[in-house]
N, C-alpha and C positions, 0 to 999 in steps of 0.2 A: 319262857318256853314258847317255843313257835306253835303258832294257832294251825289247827288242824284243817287240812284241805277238806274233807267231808263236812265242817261247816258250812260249808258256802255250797254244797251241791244242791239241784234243787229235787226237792218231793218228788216233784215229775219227773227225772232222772232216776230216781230207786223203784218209782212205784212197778214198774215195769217188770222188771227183775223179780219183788215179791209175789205179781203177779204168776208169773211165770213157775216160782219156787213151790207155790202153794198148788196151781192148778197141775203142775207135773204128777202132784202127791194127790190129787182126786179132790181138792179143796176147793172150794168158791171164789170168787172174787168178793160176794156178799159175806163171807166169814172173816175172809182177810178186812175189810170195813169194819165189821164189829169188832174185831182187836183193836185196832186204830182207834176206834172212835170209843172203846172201854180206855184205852191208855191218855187218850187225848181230850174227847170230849166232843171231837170233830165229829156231827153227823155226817150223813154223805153228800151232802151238796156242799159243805164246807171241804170234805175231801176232795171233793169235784174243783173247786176254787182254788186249793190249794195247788192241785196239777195244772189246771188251766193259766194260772198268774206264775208260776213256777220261782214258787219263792223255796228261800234256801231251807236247809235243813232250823238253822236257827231261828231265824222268820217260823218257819210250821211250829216248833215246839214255843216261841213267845208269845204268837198268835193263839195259843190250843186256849182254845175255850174252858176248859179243864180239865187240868191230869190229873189222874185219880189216885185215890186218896191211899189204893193200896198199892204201889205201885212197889211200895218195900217188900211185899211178897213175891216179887220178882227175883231169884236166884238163880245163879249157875253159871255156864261157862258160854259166852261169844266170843270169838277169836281167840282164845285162848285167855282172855281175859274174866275175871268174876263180876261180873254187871253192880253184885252187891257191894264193891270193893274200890269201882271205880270214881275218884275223887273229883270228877270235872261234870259239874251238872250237865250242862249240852251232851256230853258225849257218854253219859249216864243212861239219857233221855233217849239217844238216837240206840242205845244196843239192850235200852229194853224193849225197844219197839223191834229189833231185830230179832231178838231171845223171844219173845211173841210171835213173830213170824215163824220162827225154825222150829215151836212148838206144833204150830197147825199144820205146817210140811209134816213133819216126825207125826203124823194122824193123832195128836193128843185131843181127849173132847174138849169143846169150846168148855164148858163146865170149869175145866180144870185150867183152864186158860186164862180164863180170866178170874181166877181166884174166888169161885162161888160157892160161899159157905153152905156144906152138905146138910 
């Protein structure tokens, strides 16, 4: 199977866009970080680092300091595809970070976002 071109894009290449997606919807840029760095592990000067050196999507997810542990409570549909269904870890990795994102656009509480037991 041909390796997927969103591999190789870098962090600093999408960060923008989420940026964008999130503050459109009355969102933070400080909220979109704490998703990031709940899925990844990345504080914000490591997110900072990671845009700055603009390493690829695969670099950010080998580098994460650590993904967490619930990250299998992550379901539903990115692109039309089931995040929980998808069999390629990188690209697992990159559209649960996306499905994160599209929740805090969509005004879902952070709470629920990141899977915090009520």
């Amino acid at each position: 199977m041909a390796r997927h071109k969103i591999f190789d894009m870098s962090f600093a290449s999408i960060h923008p866009h989420y940026v964008t997606k999130v503050e459109k919807k009355g969102r933070s840029v400080q909220e979109l970080h704490t998703v990031i760095s709940w899925l990844t592990g990345y504080d914000e000067q490591g997110i900072q680092q990671a845009i700055a050196d603009e390493r690829s999507l695969e670099a950010f997810f080998a580098q994460a300091p650590a993904m967490n542990p619930n990250t299998h409570l992550i379901t539903g549909l990115v692109c039309g595809h089931r995040v929980e269904e998808i069999t390629d870890p990188l690209m697992q990795q990159i559209r649960w970070m996306d499905k994160l994102v599209d929740e805090l656009a969509r005004g879902k509480k952070l709470e629920s976002i990141l899977r915090t037991p009520r």
